[in-house]
Residue frames as a rotation matrix with the C-alpha (Angstrom) as fourth column:
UNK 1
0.583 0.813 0.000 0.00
0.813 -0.583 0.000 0.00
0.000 0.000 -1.000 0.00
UNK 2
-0.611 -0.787 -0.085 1.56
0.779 -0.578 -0.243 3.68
0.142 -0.215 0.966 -0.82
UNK 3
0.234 0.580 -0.780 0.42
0.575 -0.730 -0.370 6.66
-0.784 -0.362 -0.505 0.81
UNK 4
0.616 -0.024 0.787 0.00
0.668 -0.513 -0.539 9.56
0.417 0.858 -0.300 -1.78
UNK 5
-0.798 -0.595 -0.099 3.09
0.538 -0.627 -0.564 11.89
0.273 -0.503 0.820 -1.70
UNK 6
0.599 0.679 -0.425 2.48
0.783 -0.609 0.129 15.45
-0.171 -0.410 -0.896 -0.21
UNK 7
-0.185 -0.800 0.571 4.44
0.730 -0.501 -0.465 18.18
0.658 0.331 0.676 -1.77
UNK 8
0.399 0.345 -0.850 4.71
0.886 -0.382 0.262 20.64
-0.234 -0.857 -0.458 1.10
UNK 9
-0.591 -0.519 -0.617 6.49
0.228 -0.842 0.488 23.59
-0.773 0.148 0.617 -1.14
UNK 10
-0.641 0.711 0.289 3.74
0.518 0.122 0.847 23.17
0.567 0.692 -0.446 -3.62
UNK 11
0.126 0.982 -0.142 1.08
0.871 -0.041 0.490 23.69
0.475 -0.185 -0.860 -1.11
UNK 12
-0.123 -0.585 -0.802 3.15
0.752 -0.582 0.310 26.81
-0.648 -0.565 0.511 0.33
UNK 13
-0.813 -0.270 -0.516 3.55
-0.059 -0.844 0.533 28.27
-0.579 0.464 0.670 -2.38
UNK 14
-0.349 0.571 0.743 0.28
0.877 -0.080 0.473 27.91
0.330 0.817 -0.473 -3.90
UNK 15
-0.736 0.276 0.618 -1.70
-0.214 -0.961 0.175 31.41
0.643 -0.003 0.766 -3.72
UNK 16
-0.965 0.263 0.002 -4.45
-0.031 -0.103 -0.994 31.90
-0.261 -0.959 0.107 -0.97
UNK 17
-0.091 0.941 -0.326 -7.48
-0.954 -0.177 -0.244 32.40
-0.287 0.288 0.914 -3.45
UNK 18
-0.219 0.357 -0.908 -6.96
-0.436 0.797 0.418 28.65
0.873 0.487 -0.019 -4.49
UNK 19
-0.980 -0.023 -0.199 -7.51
0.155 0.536 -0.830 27.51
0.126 -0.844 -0.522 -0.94
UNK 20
-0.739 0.655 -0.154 -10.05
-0.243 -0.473 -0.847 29.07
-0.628 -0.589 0.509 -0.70
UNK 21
-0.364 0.442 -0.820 -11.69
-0.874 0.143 0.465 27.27
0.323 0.886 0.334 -4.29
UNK 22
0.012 -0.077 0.997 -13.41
-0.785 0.616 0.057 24.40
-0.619 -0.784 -0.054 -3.22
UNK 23
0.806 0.569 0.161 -14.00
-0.215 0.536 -0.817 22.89
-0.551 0.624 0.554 -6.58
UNK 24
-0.093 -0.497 0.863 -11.24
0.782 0.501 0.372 21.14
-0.617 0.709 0.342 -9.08
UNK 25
0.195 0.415 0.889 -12.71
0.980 -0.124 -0.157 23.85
0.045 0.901 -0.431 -11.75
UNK 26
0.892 0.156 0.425 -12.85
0.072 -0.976 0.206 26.88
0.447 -0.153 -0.882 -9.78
UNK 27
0.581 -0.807 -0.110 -9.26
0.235 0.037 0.971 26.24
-0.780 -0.590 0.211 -9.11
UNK 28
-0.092 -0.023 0.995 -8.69
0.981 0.168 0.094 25.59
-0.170 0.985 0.007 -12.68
UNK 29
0.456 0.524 0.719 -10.27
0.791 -0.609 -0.058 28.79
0.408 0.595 -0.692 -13.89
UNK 30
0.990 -0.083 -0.115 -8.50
0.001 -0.809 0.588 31.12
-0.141 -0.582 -0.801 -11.15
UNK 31
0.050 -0.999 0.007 -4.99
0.337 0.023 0.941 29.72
-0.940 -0.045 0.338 -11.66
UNK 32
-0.049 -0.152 0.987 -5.77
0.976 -0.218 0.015 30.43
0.213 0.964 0.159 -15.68
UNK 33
0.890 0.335 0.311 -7.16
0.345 -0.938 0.024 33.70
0.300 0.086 -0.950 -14.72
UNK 34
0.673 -0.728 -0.129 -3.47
-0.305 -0.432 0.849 34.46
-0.674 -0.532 -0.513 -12.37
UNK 35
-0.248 -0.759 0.602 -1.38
0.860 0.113 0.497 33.36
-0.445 0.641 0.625 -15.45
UNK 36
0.002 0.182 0.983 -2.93
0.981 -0.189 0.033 34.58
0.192 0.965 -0.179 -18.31
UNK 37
0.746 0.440 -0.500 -3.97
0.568 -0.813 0.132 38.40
-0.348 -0.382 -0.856 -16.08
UNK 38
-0.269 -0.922 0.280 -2.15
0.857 -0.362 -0.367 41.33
0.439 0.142 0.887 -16.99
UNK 39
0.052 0.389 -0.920 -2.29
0.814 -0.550 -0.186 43.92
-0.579 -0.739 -0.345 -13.98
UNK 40
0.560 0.204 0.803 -3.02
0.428 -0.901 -0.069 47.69
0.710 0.382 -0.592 -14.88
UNK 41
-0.277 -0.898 -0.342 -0.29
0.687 0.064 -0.724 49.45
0.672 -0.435 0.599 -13.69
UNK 42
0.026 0.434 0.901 -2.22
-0.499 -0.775 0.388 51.72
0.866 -0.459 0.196 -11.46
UNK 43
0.643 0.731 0.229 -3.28
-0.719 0.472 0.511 48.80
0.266 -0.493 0.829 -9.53
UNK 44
0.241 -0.719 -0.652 0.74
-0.189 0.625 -0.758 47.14
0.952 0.306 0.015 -9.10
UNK 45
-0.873 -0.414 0.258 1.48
-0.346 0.155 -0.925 47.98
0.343 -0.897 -0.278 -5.48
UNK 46
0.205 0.594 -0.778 -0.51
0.258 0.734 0.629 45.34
0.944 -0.330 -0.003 -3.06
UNK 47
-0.013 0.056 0.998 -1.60
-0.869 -0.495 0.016 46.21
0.495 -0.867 0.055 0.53
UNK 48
-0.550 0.025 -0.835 -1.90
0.370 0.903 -0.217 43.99
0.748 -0.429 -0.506 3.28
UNK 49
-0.770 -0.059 -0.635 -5.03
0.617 -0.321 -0.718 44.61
-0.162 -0.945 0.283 5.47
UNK 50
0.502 0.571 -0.649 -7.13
0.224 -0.811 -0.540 47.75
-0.835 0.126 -0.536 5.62
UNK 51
0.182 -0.111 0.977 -7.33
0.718 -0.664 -0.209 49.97
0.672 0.739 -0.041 2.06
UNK 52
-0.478 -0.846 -0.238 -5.28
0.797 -0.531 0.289 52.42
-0.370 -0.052 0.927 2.32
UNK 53
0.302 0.569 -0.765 -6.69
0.075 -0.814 -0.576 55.92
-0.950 0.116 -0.289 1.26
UNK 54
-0.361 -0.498 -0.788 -4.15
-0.713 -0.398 0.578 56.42
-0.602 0.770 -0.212 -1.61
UNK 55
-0.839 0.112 0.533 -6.15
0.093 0.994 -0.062 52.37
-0.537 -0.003 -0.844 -2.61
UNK 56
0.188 0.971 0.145 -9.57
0.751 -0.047 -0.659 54.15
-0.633 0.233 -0.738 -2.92
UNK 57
0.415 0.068 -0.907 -8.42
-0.346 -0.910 -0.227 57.26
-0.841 0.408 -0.354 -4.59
UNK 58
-0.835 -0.502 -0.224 -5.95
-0.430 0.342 0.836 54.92
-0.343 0.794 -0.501 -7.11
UNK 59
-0.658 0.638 0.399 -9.61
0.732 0.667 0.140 52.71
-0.177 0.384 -0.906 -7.84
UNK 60
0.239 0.970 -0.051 -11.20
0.675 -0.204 -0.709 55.92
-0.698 0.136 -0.703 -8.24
UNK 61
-0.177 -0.613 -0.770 -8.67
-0.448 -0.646 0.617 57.52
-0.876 0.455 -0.160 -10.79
UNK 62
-0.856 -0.501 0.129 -9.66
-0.310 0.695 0.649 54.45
-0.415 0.515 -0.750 -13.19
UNK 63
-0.074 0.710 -0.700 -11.34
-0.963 -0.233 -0.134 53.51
-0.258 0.664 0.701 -15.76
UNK 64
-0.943 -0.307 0.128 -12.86
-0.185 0.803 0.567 50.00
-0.277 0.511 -0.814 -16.76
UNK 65
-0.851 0.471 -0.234 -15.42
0.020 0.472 0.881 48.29
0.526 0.745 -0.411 -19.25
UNK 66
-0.247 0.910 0.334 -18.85
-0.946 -0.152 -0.285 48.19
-0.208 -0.386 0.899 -18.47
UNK 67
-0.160 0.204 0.966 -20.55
0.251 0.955 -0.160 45.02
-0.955 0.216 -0.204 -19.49
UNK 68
0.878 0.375 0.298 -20.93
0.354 -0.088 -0.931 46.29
-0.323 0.923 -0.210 -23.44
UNK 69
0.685 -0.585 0.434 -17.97
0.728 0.537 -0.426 47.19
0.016 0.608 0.794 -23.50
UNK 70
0.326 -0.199 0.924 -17.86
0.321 -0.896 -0.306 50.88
0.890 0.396 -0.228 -23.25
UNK 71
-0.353 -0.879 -0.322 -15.22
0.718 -0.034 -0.695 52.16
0.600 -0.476 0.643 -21.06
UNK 72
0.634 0.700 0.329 -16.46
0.142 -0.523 0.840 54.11
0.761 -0.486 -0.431 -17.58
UNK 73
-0.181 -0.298 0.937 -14.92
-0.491 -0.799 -0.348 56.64
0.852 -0.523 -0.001 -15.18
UNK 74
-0.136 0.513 -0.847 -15.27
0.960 0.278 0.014 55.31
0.243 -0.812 -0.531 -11.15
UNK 75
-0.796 -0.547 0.261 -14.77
0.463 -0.827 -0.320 59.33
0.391 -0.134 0.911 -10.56
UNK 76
-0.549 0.729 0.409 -18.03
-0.340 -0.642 0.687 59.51
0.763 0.238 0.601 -10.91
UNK 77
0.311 0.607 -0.731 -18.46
0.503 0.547 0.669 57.49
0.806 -0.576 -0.135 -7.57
UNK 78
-0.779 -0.626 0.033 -15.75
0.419 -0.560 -0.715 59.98
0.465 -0.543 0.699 -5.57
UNK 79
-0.893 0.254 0.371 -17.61
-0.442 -0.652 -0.616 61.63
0.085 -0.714 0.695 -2.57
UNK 80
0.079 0.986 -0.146 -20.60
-0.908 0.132 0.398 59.12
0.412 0.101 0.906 -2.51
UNK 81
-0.112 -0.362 0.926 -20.99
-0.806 0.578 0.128 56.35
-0.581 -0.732 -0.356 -0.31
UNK 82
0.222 0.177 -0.959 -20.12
-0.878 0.464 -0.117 52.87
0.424 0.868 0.259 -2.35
UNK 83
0.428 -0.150 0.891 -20.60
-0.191 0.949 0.251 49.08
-0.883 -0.278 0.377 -1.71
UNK 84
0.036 -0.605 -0.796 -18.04
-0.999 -0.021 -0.030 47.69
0.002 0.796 -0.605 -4.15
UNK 85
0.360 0.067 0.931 -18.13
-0.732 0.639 0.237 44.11
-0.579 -0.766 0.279 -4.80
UNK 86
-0.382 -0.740 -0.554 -15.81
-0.873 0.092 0.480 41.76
-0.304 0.666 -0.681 -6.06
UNK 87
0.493 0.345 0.799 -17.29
-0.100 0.934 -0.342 38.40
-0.864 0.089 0.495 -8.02
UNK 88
-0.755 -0.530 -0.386 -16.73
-0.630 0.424 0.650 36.31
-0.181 0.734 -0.654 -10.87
UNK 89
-0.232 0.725 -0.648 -19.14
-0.929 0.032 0.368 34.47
0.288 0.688 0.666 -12.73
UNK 90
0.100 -0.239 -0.966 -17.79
-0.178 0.951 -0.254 30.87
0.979 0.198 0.052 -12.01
UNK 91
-0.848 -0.523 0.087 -17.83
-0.055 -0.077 -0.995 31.69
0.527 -0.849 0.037 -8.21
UNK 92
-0.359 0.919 0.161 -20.60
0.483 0.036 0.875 30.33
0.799 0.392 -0.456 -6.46
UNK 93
0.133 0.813 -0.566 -21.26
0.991 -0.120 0.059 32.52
-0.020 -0.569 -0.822 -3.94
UNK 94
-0.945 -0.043 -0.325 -20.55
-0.079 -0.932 0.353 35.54
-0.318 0.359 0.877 -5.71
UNK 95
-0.772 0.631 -0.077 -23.42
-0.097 0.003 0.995 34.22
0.628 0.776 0.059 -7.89
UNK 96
-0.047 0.734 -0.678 -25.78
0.845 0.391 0.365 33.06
0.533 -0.555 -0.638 -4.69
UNK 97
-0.143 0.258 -0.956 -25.64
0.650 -0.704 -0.287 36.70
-0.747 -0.662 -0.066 -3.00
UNK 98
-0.956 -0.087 0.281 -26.04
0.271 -0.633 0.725 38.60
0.115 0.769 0.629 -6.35
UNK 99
-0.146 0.987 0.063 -29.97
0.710 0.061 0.702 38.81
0.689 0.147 -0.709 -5.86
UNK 100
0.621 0.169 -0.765 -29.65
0.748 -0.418 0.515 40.35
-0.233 -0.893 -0.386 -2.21
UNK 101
-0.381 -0.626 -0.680 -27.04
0.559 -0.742 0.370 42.80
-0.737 -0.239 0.633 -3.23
UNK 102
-0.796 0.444 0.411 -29.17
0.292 -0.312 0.904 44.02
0.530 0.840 0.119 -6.43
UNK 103
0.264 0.958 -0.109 -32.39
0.729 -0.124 0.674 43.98
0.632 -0.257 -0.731 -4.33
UNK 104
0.621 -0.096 -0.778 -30.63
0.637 -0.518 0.572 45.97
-0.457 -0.850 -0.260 -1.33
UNK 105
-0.752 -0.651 0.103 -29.19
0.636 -0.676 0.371 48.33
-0.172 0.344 0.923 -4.05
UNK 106
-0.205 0.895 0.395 -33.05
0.504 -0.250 0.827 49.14
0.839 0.369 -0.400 -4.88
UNK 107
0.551 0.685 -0.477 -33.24
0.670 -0.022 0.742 49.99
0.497 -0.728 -0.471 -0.93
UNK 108
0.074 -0.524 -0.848 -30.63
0.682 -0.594 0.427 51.92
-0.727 -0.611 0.313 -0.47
UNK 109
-0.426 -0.327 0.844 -30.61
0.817 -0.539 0.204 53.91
0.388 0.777 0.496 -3.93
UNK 110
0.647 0.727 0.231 -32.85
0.558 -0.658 0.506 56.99
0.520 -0.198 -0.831 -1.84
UNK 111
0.728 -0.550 -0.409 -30.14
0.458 -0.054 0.887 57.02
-0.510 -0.834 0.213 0.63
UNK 112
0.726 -0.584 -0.363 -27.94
-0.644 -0.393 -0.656 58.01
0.241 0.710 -0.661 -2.53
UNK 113
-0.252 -0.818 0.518 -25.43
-0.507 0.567 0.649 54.68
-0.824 -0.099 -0.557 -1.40
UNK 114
0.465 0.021 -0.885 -24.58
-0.843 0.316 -0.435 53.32
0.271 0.949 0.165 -4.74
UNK 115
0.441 -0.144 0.886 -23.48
-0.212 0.942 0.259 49.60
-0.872 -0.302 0.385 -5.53
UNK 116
0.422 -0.322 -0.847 -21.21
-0.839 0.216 -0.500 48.46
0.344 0.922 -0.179 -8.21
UNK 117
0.902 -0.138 0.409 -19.74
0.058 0.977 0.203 44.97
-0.427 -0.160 0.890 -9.30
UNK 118
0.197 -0.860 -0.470 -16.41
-0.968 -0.246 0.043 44.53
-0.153 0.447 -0.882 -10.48
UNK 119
0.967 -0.016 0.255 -16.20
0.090 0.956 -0.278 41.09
-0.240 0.291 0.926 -12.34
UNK 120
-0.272 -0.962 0.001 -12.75
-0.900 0.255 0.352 39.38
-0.339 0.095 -0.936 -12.05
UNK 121
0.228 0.729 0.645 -14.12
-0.011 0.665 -0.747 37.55
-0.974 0.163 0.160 -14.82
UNK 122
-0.688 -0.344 0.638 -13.76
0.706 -0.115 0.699 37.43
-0.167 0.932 0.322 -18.74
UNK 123
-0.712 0.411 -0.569 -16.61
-0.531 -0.846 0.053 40.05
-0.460 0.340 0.820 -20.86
UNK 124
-0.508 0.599 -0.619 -17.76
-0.515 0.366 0.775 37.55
0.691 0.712 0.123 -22.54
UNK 125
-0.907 -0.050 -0.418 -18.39
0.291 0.641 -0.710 35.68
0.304 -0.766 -0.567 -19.18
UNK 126
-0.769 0.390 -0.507 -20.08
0.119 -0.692 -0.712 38.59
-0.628 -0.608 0.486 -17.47
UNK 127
-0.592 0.638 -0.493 -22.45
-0.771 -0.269 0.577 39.36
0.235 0.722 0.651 -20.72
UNK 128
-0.329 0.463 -0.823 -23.83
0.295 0.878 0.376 35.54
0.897 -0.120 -0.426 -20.50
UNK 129
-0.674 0.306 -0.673 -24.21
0.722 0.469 -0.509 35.87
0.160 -0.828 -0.537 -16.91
UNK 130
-0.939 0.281 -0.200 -25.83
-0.296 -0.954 0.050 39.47
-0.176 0.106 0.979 -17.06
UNK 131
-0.480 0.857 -0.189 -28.69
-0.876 -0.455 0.159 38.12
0.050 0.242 0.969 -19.25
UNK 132
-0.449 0.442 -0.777 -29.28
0.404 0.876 0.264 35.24
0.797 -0.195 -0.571 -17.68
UNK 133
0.201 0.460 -0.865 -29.59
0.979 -0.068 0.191 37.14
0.029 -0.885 -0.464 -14.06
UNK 134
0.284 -0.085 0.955 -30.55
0.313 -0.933 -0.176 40.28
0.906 0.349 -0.239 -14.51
UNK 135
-0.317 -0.593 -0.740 -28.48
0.937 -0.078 -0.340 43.17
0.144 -0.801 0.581 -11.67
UNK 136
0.824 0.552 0.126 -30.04
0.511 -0.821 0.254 46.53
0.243 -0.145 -0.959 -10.89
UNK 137
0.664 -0.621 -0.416 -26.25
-0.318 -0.739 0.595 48.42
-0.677 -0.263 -0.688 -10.09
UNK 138
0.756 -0.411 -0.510 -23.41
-0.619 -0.194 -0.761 48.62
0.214 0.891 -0.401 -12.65
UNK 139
0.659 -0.570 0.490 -21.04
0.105 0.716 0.691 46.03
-0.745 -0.404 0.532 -12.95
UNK 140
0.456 -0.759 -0.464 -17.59
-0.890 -0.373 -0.263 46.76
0.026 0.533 -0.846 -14.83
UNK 141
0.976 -0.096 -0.196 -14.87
-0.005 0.889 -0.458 44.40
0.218 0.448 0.867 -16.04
UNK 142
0.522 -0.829 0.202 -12.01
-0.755 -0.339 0.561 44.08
-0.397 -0.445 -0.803 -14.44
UNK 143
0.594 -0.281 -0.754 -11.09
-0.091 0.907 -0.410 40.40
0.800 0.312 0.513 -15.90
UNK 144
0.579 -0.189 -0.793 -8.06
0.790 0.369 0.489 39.25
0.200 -0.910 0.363 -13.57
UNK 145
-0.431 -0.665 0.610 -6.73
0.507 -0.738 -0.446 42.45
0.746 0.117 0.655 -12.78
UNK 146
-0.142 0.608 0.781 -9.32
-0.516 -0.719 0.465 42.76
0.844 -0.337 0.416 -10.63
UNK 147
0.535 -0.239 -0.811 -7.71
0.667 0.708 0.231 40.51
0.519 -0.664 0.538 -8.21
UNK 148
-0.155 -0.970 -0.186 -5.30
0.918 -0.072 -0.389 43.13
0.364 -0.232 0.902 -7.73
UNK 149
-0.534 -0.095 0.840 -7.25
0.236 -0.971 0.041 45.37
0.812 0.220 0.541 -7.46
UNK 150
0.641 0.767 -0.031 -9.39
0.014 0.029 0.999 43.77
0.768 -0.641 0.008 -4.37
UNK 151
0.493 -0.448 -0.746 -5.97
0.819 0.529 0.223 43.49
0.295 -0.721 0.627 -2.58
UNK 152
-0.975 -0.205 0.085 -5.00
0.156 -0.904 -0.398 47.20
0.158 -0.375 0.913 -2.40
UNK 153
0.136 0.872 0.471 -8.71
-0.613 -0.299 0.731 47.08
0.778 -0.388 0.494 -1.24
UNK 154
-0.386 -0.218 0.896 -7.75
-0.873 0.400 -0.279 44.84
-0.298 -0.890 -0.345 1.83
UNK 155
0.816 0.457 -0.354 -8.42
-0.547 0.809 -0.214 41.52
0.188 0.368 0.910 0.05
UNK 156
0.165 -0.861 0.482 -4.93
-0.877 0.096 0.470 39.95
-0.451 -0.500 -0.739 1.33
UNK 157
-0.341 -0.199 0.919 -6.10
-0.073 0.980 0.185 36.20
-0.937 -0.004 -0.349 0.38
UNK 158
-0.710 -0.581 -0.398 -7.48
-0.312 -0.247 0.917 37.00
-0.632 0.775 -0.006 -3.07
UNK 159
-0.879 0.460 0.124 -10.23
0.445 0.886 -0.130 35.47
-0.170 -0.059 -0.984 -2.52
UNK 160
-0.850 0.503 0.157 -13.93
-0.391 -0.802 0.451 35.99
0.353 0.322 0.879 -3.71
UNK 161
0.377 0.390 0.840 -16.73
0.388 -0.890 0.239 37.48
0.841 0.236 -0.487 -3.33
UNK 162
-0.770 -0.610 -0.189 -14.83
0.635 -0.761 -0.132 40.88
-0.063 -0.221 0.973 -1.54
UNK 163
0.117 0.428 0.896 -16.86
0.613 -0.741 0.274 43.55
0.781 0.517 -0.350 -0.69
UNK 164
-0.685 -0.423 -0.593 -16.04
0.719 -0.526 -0.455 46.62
-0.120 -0.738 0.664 0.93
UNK 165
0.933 0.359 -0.005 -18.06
0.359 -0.933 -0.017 50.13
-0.011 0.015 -1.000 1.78
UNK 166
-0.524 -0.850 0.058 -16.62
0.833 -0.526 -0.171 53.21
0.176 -0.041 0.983 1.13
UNK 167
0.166 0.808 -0.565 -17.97
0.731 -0.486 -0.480 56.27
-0.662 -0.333 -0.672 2.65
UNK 168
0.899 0.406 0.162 -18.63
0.425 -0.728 -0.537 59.50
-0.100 0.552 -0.828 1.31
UNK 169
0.798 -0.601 -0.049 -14.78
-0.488 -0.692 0.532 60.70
-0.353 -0.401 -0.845 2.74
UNK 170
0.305 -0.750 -0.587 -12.91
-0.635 0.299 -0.712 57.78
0.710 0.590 -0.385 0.67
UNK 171
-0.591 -0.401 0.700 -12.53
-0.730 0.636 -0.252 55.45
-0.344 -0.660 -0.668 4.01
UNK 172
-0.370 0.717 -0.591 -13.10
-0.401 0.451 0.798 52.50
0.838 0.532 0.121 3.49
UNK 173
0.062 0.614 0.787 -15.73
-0.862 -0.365 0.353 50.74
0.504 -0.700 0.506 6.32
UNK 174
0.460 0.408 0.788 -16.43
-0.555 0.825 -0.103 47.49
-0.693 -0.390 0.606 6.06
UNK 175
-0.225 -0.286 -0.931 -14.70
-0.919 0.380 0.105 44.85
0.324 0.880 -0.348 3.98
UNK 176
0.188 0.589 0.786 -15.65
-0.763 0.592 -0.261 41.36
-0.618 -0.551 0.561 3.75
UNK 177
-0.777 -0.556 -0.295 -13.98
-0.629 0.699 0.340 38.02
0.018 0.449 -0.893 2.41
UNK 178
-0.977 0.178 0.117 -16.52
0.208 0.916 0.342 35.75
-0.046 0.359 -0.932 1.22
UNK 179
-0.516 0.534 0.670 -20.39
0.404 -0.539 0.740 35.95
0.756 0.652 0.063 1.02
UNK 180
-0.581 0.211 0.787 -22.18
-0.649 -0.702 -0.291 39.27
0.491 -0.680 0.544 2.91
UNK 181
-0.617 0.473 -0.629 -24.24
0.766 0.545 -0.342 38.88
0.181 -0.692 -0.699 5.71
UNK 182
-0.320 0.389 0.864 -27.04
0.548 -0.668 0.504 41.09
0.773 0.634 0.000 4.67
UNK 183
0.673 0.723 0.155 -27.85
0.570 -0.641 0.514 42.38
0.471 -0.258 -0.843 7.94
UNK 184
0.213 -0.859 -0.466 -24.35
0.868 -0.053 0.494 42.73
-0.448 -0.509 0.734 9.03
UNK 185
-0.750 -0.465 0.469 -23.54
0.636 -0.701 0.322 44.98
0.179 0.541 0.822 5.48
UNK 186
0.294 0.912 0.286 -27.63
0.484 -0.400 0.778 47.06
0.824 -0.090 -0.559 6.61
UNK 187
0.740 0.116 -0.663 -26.33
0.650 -0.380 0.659 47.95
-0.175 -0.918 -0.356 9.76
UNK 188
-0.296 -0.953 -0.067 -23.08
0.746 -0.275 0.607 49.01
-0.597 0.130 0.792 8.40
UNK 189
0.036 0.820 0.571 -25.53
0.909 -0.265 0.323 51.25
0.416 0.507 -0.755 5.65
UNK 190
0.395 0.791 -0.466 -27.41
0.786 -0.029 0.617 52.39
0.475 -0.611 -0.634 8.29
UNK 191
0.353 -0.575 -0.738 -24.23
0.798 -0.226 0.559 53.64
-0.488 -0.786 0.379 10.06
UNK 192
-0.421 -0.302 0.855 -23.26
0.898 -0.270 0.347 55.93
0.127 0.914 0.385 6.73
């Protein structure tokens, strides 16, 4: 009988967002997505932790794809309070909290607190998934640059769904690794 090796510099050195994959596929797809990615240099230097101020102001200097295609300003979120949330198409609980963060964009849109997605995803991905489940707040393309871009947002492990608040003053509030806990992110709201 042989035990199966165990490569113990492999599993070191693998990245933190595949731990965190639970599937064979969604490992698959994330390691393609960290090869193939090519960061936007805006988005090169990597925090550890809390987002930095200079984090929210660099993600609000920048510009990326809508779902059709057509490049979009975040500038136009500066001084407004924003839930920002990282997902990916092939992630299932990005996809299982998409409903509650669309519906609780519908409930907070009076309040003037805006919601956006940022899909660390392909375009063509995001389009398919778009009109299959429709999203009431804008969702941009980040493909896999937008890994990097949740980790100068305090995303450390790389992992998804990421979502952070940002208030009106560029701090950011709340950040969360995996999927929300809708009254947890309401109270946080609330607290805006």
């Amino acid at each position: 009988m042989s035990l199966p090796r165990f490569n113990a510099l492999a599993a070191l050195s693998r990245p933190p967002a595949l731990a965190l994959c639970r599937s064979q596929l969604s490992r698959l797809l994330l390691s393609a997505f960290l090869l193939a990615g090519q960061t936007p240099s805006v988005f090169a230097q990597s925090t550890d932790g809390p987002a930095s101020a200079s984090a929210v102001q660099k993600l609000w200097a920048s510009s990326l794809p809508d779902a059709t295609g057509a490049n979009q300003a975040l500038a136009r979120y500066r001084g407004k309070p924003v839930v920002v949330n990282f997902w990916a198409s092939w992630c299932a609980p990005c996809v299982q909290e998409m409903p509650a963060l669309s519906a609780l964009s519908q409930q907070y849109a009076p309040k003037s607190i805006q919601f956006i997605g940022i899909g660390v995803d392909t375009a063509a991905n995001i389009a398919t998934f778009l009109n299959k489940v429709p999203v009431k707040y804008p969702v941009y393309v980040a493909g896999f640059g937008g890994a990097d871009i949740s980790r100068n947002l305090g995303d450390a492990a790389g992992g998804l769904p990421f979502t952070v608040v940002i208030d009106r003053t560029g701090v950011v509030r709340y950040s969360k690794l995996g999927k929300v806990d809708e009254a947890e992110l309401k109270q946080v709201l609330g607290s805006l």
